[in-house]
Structures are given as C-alpha cells and as structure tokens.
N, C-alpha and C positions, 0 to 999 in steps of 0.2 A: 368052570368059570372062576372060582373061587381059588384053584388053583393058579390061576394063569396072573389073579390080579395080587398076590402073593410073588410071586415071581419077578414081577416087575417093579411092585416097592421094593422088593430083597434088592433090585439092578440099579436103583433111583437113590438106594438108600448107599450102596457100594460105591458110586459117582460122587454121591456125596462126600463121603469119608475121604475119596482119594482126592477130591480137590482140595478139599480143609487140609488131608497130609501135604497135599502137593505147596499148598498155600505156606505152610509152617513148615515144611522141610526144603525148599527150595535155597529162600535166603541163609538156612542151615547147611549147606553144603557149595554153595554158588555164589564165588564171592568176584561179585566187580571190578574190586581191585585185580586181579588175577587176570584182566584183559587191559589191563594201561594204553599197554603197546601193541595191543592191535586194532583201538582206536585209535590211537594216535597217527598209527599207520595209512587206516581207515580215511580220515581229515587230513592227513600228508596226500594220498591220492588223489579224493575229491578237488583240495583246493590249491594245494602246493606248499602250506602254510605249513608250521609246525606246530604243533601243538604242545602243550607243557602241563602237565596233571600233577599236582606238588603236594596236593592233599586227600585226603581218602572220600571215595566216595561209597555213600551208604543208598542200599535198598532193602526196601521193606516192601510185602506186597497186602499181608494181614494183621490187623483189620483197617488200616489204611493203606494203599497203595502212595508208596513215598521214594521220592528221590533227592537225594541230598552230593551236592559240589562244592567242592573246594579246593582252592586252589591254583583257578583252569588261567592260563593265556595262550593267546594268539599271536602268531610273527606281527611281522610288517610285511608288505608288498616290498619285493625286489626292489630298489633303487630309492626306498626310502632309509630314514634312519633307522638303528638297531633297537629302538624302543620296543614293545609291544604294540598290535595295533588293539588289543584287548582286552583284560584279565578281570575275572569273578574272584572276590575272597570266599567269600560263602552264597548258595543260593539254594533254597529247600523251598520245594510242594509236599502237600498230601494229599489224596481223595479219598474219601471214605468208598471203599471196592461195594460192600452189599447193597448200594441204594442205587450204584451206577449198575450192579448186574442187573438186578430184578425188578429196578422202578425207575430206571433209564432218568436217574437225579441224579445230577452233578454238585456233588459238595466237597469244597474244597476250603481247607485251614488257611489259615493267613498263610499270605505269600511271601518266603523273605527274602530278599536280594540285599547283600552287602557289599558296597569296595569293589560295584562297576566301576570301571571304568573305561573308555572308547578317546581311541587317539583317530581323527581325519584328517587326510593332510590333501594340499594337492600341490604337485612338482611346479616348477616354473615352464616344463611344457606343456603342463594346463593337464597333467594323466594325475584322478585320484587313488588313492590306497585303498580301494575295495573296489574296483572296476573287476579287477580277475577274478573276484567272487560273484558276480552278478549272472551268470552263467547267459547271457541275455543270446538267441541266436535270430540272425536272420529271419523279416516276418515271412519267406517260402521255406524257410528250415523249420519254424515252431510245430511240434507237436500235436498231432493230431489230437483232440479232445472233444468225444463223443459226449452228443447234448444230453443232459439230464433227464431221465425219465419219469414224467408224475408216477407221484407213491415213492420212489426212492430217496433213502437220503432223509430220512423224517428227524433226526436229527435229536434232542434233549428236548422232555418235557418240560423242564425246570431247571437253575442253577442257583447255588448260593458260593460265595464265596466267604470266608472270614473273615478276609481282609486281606489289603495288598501294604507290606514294607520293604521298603528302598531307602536304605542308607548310605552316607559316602559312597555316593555317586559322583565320577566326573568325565566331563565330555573337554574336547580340543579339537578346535578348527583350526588349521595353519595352512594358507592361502600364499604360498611363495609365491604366486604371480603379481598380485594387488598390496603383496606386505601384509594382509590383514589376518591377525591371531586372536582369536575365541577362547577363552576359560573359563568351564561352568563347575564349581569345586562343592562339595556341600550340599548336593541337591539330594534332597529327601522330600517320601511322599507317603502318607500313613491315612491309612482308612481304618474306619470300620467294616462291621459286615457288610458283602456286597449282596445284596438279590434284590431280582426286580420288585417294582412297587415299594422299596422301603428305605425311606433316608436316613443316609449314612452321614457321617463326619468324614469332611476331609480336609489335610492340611498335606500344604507342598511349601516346599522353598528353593532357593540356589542363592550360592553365590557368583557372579559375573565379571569377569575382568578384559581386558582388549588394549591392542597397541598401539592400533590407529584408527580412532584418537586414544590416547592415553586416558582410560576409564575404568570406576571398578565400582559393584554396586554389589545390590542384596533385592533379593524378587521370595515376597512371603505371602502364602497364601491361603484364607481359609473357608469354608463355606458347608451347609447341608445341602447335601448330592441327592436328586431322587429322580432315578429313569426307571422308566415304561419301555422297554421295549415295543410292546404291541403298539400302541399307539403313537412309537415314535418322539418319544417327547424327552425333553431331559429339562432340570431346574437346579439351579443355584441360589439356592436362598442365603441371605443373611453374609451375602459375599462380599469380602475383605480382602482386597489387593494393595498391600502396601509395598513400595520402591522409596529404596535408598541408591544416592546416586552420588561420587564425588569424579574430580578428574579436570582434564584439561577442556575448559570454555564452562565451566560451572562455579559456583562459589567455592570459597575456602572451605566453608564447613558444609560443604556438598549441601543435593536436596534431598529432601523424602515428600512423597504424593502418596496418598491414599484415597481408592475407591469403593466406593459401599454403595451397594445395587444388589437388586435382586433381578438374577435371570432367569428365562426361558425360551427353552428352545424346541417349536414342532417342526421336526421332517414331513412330518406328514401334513401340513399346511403349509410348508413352506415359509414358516415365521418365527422372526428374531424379536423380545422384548428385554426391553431395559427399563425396570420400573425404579422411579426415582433415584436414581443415580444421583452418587455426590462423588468428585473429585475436589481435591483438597491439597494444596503444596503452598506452605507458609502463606502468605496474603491472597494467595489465589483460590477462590472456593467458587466452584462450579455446579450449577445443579439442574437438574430437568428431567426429559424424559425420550426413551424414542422405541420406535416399534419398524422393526424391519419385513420387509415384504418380498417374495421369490428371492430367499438369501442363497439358493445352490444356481442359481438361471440371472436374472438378470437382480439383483437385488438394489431394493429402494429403502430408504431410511425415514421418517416422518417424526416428529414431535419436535420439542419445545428446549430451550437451555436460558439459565441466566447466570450469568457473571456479576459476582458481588463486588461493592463498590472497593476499588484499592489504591495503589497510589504506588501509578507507574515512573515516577523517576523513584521510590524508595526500592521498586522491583528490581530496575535495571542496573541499579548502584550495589544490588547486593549480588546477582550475575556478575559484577566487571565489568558492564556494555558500559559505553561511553556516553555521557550525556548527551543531549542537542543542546547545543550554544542558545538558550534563549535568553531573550531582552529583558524578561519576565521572571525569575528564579522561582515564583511562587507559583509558576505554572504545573501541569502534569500529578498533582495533586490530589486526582480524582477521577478514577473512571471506572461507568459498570456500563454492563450491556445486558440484553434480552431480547429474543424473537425466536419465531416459530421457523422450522426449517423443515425442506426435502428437498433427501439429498441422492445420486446415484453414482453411477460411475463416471458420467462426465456431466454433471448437471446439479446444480445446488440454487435451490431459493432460500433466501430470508424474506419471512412475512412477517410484519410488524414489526421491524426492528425497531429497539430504544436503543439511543448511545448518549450517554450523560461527560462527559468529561469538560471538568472542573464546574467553570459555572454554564458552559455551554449544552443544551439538549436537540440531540436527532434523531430525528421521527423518519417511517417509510421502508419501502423495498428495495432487495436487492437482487439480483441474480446473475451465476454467472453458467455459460454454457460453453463446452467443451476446454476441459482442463490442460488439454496442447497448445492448440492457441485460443486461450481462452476471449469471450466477450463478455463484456460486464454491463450490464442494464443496471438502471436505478430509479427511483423516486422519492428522492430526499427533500425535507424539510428541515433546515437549521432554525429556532430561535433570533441566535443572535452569536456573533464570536468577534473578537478582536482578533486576527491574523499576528500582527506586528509583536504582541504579546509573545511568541511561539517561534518569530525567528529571530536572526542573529543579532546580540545587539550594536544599535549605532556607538557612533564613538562619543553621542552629545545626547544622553536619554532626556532631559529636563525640556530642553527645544530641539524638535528638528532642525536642521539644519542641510543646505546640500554639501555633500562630500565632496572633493575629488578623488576621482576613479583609481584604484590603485595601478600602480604602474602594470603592463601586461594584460588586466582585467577587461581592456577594450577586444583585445584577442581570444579571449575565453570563449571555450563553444557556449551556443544560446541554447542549445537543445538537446535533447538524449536522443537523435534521431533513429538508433540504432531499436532503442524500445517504442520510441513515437510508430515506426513504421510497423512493428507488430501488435501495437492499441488497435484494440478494436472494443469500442463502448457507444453505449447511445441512452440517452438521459435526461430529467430535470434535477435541476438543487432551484431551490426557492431557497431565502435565507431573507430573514426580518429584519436584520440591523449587521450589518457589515463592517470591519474598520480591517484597512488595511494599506499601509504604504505612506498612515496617519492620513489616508482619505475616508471619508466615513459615505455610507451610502445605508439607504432604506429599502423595504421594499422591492427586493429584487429576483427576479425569476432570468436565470441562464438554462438552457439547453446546446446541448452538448454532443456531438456524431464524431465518431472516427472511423473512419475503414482506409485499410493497406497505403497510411503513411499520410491520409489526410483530415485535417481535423476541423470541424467546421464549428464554431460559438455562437450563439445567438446571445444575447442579453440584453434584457429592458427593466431599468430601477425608476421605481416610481418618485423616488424622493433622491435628489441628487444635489445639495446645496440650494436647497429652495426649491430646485428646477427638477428637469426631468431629462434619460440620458436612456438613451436607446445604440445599437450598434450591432455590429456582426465581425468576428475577426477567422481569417481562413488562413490555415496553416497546413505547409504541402512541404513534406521531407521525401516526399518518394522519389527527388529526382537527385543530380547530382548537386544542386544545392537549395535549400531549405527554399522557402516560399513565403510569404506573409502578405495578406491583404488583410486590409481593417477599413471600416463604415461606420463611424462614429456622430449620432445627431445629438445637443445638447443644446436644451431652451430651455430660460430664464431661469440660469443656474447665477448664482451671488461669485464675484470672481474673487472680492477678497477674503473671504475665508478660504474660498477652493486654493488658491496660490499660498494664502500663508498657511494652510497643513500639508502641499506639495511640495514647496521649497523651501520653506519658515519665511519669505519673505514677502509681504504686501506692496507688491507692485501695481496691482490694479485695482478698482472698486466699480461695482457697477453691475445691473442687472442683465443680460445677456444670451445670446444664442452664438452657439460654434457648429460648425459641419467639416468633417473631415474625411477624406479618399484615399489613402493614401497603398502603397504597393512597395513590400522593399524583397532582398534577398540575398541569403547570405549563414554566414552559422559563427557570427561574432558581430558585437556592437560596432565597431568598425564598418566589418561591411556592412550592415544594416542601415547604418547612414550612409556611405556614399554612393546607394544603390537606393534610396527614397526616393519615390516617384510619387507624384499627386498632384490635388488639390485642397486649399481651404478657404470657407470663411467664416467672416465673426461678424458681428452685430451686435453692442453693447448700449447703452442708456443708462444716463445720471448716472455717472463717477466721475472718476478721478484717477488720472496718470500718475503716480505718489514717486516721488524721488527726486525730482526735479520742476522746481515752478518757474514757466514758460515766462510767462509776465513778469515776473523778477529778474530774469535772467536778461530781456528786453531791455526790461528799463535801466538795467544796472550796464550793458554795454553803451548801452546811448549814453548814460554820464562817463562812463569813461573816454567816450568818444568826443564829450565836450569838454573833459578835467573837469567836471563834476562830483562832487561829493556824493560817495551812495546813500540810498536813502536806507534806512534800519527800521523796516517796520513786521508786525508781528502777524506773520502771514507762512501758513505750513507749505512745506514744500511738497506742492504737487499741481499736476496743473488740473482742473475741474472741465468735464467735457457733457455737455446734453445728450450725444449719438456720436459714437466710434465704432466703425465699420470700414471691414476690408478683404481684398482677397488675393489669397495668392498661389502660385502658382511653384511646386517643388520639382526640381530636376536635378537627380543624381544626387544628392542630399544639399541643394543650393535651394532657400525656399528665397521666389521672386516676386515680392510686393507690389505692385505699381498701382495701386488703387486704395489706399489709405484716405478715407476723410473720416473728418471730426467738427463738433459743433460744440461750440458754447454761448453765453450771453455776451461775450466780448470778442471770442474769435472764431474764426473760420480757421482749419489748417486739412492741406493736404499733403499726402506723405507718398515715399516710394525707397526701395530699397533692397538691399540683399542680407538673408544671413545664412552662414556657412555652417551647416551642423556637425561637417568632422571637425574644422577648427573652431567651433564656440565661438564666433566673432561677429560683427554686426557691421555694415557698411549701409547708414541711412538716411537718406535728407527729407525734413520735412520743411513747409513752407505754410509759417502760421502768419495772419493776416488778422489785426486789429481792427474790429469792424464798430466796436464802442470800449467806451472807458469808464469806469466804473468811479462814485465821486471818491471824494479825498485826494489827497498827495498822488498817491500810486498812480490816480485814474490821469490827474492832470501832467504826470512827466510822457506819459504815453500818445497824449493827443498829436502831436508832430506826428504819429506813424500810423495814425488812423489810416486804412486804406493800403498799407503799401507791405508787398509780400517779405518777409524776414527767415532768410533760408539759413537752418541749421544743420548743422554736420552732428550725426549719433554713428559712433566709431569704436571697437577695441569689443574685448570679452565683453559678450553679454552678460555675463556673473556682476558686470562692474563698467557700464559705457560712461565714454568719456562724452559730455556734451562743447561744441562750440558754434558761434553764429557769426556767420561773414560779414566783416564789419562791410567792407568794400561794398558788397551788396547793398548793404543798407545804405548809405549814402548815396550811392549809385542810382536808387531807387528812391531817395528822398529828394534829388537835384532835379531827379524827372518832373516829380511832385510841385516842385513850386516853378518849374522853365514850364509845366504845362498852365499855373495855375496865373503866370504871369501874362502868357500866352492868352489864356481865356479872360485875362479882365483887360487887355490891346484889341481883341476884337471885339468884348463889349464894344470899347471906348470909340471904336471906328463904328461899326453897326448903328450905333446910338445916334451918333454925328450925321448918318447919312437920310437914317429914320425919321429923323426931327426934321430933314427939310422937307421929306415928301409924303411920308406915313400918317396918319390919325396916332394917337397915342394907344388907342386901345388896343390896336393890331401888334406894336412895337414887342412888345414882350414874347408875344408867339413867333413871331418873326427871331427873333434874339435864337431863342433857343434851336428852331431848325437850320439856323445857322452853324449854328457852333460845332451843333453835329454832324457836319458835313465835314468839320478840321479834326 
C-alpha cells in the first residue's frame, strides 16, 4: 500500500514538473508573431475584412497568463471609404493562472486599452459598416442551443480586477442619410480596483463634436463606484457630472452645467434613487430629489425639485434668444419655482406648485396626461399680475389711448386654430387682482374646458368697477371657420372709470347694468364684425352724457334762430341724465337701436338709430323734450320749448360725431305750439260766452275742460 501511494506522488509530482516546464518553456519556443498571417487569414475568412498586425504581439502564460496588442486594424465594409473601420495602438490583460487553476478566482491586473478607435458610418442607402459582421441568420435558421442543465456551468467563485484604463479613445458616427456626424475624441476611463463589495474611484471623460447643429463640447465624470453583484445593487456616490457646451444656438462663451447627486441603483427592487441632486448652469441652480419605481417595466419617478430665484430676460440675453417686446423693461426680473412631482412615461403631475415671478405669486396643481396629444388639468391661484406690464408696448405709455388699427391688422388670423384644435385642458385660475387691457378687475374665478377644437370659458369677477360681471364665452375652430359665442351680465358697474381705462376717453358717467348675446364668425377682425349677430342692453342711473351739452346746444340754436346773441355761461359740457336705458338689436355687424330713453330734471329724450361696426360710423337721432327749466338765464331762454320735441342728428365716426339739430323741426314744432294754444284760448273764449247764458258758474270750469278735449 505504501508502495502504490509512493507511486502516485512520483506520477502527481512528474505532472507537476511538466506543466511548470510546459508553462516556461512554451512562450520559449512558440512565438505569436510567427502566425501573423494565418490570423490574418483566419479574420479574411470569418469576415471578409482585412486585417493589419503592425506590432508585436506578446504572450506570456507564467505566473500570469498575459496577452498583449499592438498595432491591430480593421478594413471598412466594401462601398464605404478606404479609412479603417478600427484600429488598437496597444491593448494588454493579465490573470494571475494559479488562483484561476486551483480556487477558481479570477484576478486580473489593470486593464490597458490605448488609441481605440471605431469609425460607423451609414451609406445614403441607409446599409451600415458592420452589418456584414453581425452574422445575424434567419429566426428558422438559428442554431440549435440545448437548455442549461442545473449544476452546470457554476461558473467563478470570485473576481477582482485591478483596474480598467482606456485612453485616446475615439468613436465616429457619419449618418449620410440625415447629414448627421458624431465625434467622441479624448474619451478616457480610469478605475481603481475592481471587486465586488468594494468602492472603487472612477473617472470618465470625452470630448464631443457634431455638424448638425454645429456643436462641440466636453463630458467629465467622477464618482465612488461600489456594486453587489448578489444583491443586484450598484451606487454612485459623491457623483460629479460636469458639461461643457459651445456651438451654433448657445452663447459665445458656450455653457457648462454641473451635477452632484448621489445614486442608487437596485435590480433587484426594481429601483432608481437620486438623493439630493444639484444641477447648476450659470444663474440656473436646480435642486431636489427623486426616487424611481419598476425602472426595467413600466418606470415611475416621484419627489420634489426647486428652482432658485433668477432672472429670465438676463438668461435669454446671454443664450441670443430674442427678447419679448414688453411695455414694462423692468419685467422678467425674477422667477423661482418649486413642487412635488410624478412623473411616467406618459403622465406627469405637479403637487404644490409655487411659481413666483417678479412680484407676482402661483400657487396649485398641475397635470398633464398623455404626452402625444397631450391634456393639461390645472388648479391655479394667482395673487395678483398686471398683464399689460408683459405685453407689447403701446405707442402712448403715460395715457391710454385708442389706436388706429394698423393697416392689414383687421385681416390678421384671430386664432391659432391649427393648435386650438389639438388643446385639450380642463381647469380653474382664480386670480385676486387682475389688470389688463388697463382694465382692472378683483376677485375673479375662470374655468376653462377644451376638447377637439372647442373651447368653452366660464368667468365670474366679484369686483368689476364697483359692480359685478359674470359671463361665458364659446369658441368653436373645428369647422371651417372659427366660431364665437359670448354671454356677458354686468351690474352696477361705474361707466366712467370703466371707458376711461378702455378708451382713455370719458364719455359716460353713471352707475349701471349691461347684458350682452352676442354670436360672430370668422378668423379675422373683419369678419368678426360683419358676421356679429345678437342682442344688448344697458340700464344706467345718475350720470352724464360728457362731450356734448344738450341744453346749450338748444338754447344756443334758438338765438341763432332769432339773431340772438349767445349766452356764455359756465356750464361743462355734458348733458346730465337720472335713467338711460336701451336696447338693441345687432345683425351682421349693424347694431339697431330703436329703444333709447333717458330721464332727467329737465328733459325727457328718446333715441333711435344705427351703428355700423365695420365702418365705425354712427347714424343717430334723438328726440329731447323740455319738460322744465331750471332758474337763471339758461332756464329762462328755454321756456319757449317747454313741451315741444327737438330732433338731433348724431352722424360721422364714432371716435368723433359730429352733432346737429333741425332747425325746421323746431319751428315747425313751435308754430304748432302756439296755432294750438291760440286755438285753445278761441274755444275758451266761445265755451265761456255760451256757458254764461245757461250754465251755473260752478259747473262752467268742468265743462271747459271736457270740451277742449274732444279738439
């Protein structure tokens, strides 16, 4: 027995020897280089390509198993250009042989790669330069491949690496279909040791360049690495992504951004975190947090972000973007945001959004769902904003003023029908103080519906010039021309402020109600007016008609109807009314009056009339009636026309009517005046005469007057 285990160390021990010789006398005698050309050969067969070995290559197999390149390219695919499609300056492994024989460990020395580089092209008939190497065949021609058997295949207990280097790296993408060309020059990537459970250092960089657009940049990267295999986890701590960017649609002096976060990633739960994340690019500093959920299946995103306060016309001016024309220069001055978010592939909410810009703040939700055609929900609360602030400025900032329309601008489309038709949102804004149009309003809640091209408004403002203004406006682009209905109620609104911040000009004063119907269509102001269809009315109290006084104008025709000298007394031009009210009736942009009345202490007047909204002109006659005269001078030139109707003509642009009063009329109406009053004191004088021979006295009077009334 002692013999036989004698025997077999002597056979164990001889095994030994000749693989240690074999191990050391091998690369002594068996030299690599010595078969060039029948690799070369070997890869001419496989792929078609040619191969090019320019440098020596070395093997070693004790006490590391080592392979070392240099030298090596590769053709191009047939019908591309004569460049290489890829060449290694140097590329060396080791593995240490005795720990992979006998303890099945993999350890392997820094990895070196130098002076990759990979040309991709793809021809203008859309065929890329590595198709012919893909060996891909038919899925009833693939290969049979018999399933795995448990227990086989048990594979490394362990591995370490020493580190992986890649220098002068570069890749090229050139896309002849699209024009579009890619160059990554400069990419290096340097680690420490690799093994599981133990964080390493690693840093990566490139440089990038591109033709269209015309762009060239720098991508640097550094962070501690540490995967788990078993558990499926990997982490980035203390991770630093900085880009540098210049080129065509960026600043002069290009941008740089930098992010610093700490990641993790588990496969095995299925989740993405991003703990405190900072994004950073000159005035823009972003910060927050998010945690991702089923990132290989259907992945969801959740947490928080804020945007620090900056100052977006300094942002856009240093991009080159073009300002917006605003009224206000000292606008855009200021804006941060913040809210909570989740977000998927086609679905995003904001929860408690804040949006601060300049001095305005908004509060609420948002959401949008499905990022094709998307629909937008909201529930916004403004503070307060000036609008007018933010658009274009007028040609007269100190006073409003009304414009004339510049020439062509009546023909301008009114709507973006083409995107109106694929809005699709549904919503409140509340907003506390409003100016716009230099109309101001309080207190206002709008809601808001769109679906395939129609849009529906609701809005009710508690505070509207005193009063209070409710309405609904419907707007319909889905056919072939736009649509607009609008329902407009407005009570005891003040008219002279309201008109002097809509026109600059104070034409009326007086407490009031309006209601308006109205229906137009069209996709220019033009035809919007001469396709106005409706109804209105108004109902006003204690004001005043300002631009013209009724009663002066009176009295001042009757002197000159007598060669009278005018009077010159200190009385504002407007006429003073207790109730004006009226209503009328619009067809095809012709709005038709015939129900004007007005009340005051002195007169009665009723009105009627047309005005034509494509040509701005007014055709109007009212008919005021002196029903008392007020004392002094004024009151006493008016008594003659106590009683008697006085018809005026209101003609020409309404920007500017021209007033006149028939004189003919009046007189015509004053001759009546005294033939009838001459009349009524002949049939006194008769009645009297007949009464006194046969009546009582007492009867006589009552008698008289149902007389009279019978002429």
């Amino acid at each position: 027995m002692g013999k036989t285990f004698k025997v077999l160390g002597w056979l164990v021990g001889m095994l030994i020897v000749l693989l240690i010789a074999a191990i050391i006398l091998i690369p002594l005698f068996v030299d690599p280089n010595d078969h060039k050309e029948r690799i070369v050969a070997e890869v001419k067969k496989a792929t078609g390509r040619d191969l090019g070995i320019t440098g020596d290559i070395g093997l070693s197999i004790f006490p590391r198993l080592a392979l070392e390149l240099n030298g090596l390219t590769l053709s191009n695919a047939p019908g591309f250009d004569s460049g290489d499609f890829a060449s290694v300056k140097h590329a060396e492994v080791r593995v240490n042989l005795m720990p992979l024989l006998f303890k099945q460990l993999l350890e392997v020395d820094t990895v070196q790669i130098e002076g990759v580089a990979l040309n991709l092209a793809k021809s203008k008939s859309g065929v890329t330069n590595w198709e012919d190497m893909t060996g891909r065949k038919p899925a009833d021609e693939s290969p049979d491949v018999p399933p795995e058997l448990p227990g086989e295949g048990m594979g490394l207990l362990a591995f370490t690496i020493g580190g992986l280097s890649i220098k002068e790296a570069s890749l090229v993408w050139d896309d002849q279909v699209t024009g579009e060309r890619y160059e990554v020059e400069g990419l290096h990537l340097e680690t420490g040791e690799l093994a599981p459970g133990k964080e390493v250092e690693l840093s990566f960089g490139l440089a990038l360049s591109s033709r269209k657009p015309a762009l060239k940049g720098t991508v640097e990267l550094t962070s501690q690495l540490l995967v788990l295999p078993k558990q499926e986890r990997l982490s980035l701590d203390g991770l630093n992504l900085q880009v540098k960017a210049s080129g065509e649609g960026l600043p002069e002096n290009g941008i740089e951004a930098l992010l610093q976060t700490d990641l993790r990633l588990n496969l095995e739960k299925n989740t993405l975190d991003l703990q405190d994340f900072s994004l950073a690019s000159g005035a823009i500093n972003l910060t927050g947090r998010m945690e991702g959920e089923d990132i290989q299946t259907t992945p969801v995103f959740k947490g928080e972000f804020k945007l620090a306060k900056f100052s977006p016309r300094e942002w856009l001016t240093r991009f080159g973007i073009p300002l917006p024309e605003t009224a206000d220069p000292e606008v855009l001055q200021a804006l941060s945001l913040s809210s909570g978010f989740t977000a998927s592939s086609g679905h995003v909410v904001l929860e408690a959004l804040i949006v601060t810009l300049d001095q305005t703040l908004v509060r609420g939700d948002m959401e949008i769902l499905d990022f094709t055609r998307p629909t937008y929900l909201f529930n916004l609360d403004v503070d307060s904003i000036n609008l007018d602030r933010y658009l274009p400025p007028t040609a007269e900032q100190a006073r409003p003023v009304r414009r004339p329309e510049k020439p062509g601008s009546s023909q301008e489309p009114l709507f973006p029908t083409e995107a109106l038709s694929q809005l699709k949102l549904d919503g409140t804004l509340r907003v506390g103080n409003l100016t716009v149009n230099n109309l101001h309003a309080e207190a206002i809640q709008i809601k808001v519906r769109g679906r395939e091209g129609k849009i529906d408004l609701d809005h009710d403002i508690g505070r509207f010039y005193d009063g209070l203004l409710k309405g609904s406006v419907q707007l319909d682009v889905s056919g072939e021309r736009p649509r607009l209905k609008m329902s407009q109620q407005a009570s005891r609104i003040l008219a002279s402020p309201l008109l002097l911040d809509l026109t600059g000009e104070d034409k009326l004063s007086g407490s009031g109600d309006l209601d308006l119907q109205l229906t137009s269509q069209g996709d220019s102001v033009k035809q919007m007016k001469r396709t106005l269809n409706g109804q209105l009315s108004f109902d006003f109290r204690d004001g005043a008609v300002k631009g013209f006084n009724l009663a002066k104008m009176i009295r001042d025709t009757k002197a000159r109807l007598k060669g009278e000298s005018l009077m010159v007394l200190n009385e504002p031009e407007q006429t003073d009314f207790s109730e004006l009210s009226g209503r009328a009736v619009i067809e095809n942009g012709v709005v038709n009056n015939q129900a004007l009345l007005a009340k005051s202490p002195y007169l009665r007047l009723e009105g009627s009339g047309k005005a034509y909204l494509l040509e701005e002109r007014l055709n109007y006659s009212i008919r005021p009636v002196i029903v008392n005269t007020p004392s002094g001078q004024g009151g006493e030139a008016l008594e003659e026309l106590v009683g008697i109707p006085i018809p005026v003509k209101i003609k020409g642009p309404w920007s500017d009517p021209a007033f006149s009063i028939q004189l003919s009329k009046i007189l015509e109406e004053q001759q009546k005046a005294r033939l009838k009053e001459k009349f009524d004191d002949k049939v006194d004088e008769k009645i009297g005469e007949k009464l006194d021979e046969k009546i009582p006295d007492e009867l006589q009077d009552k008698l008289k007057d149902k007389l009279k009334r019978l002429f």
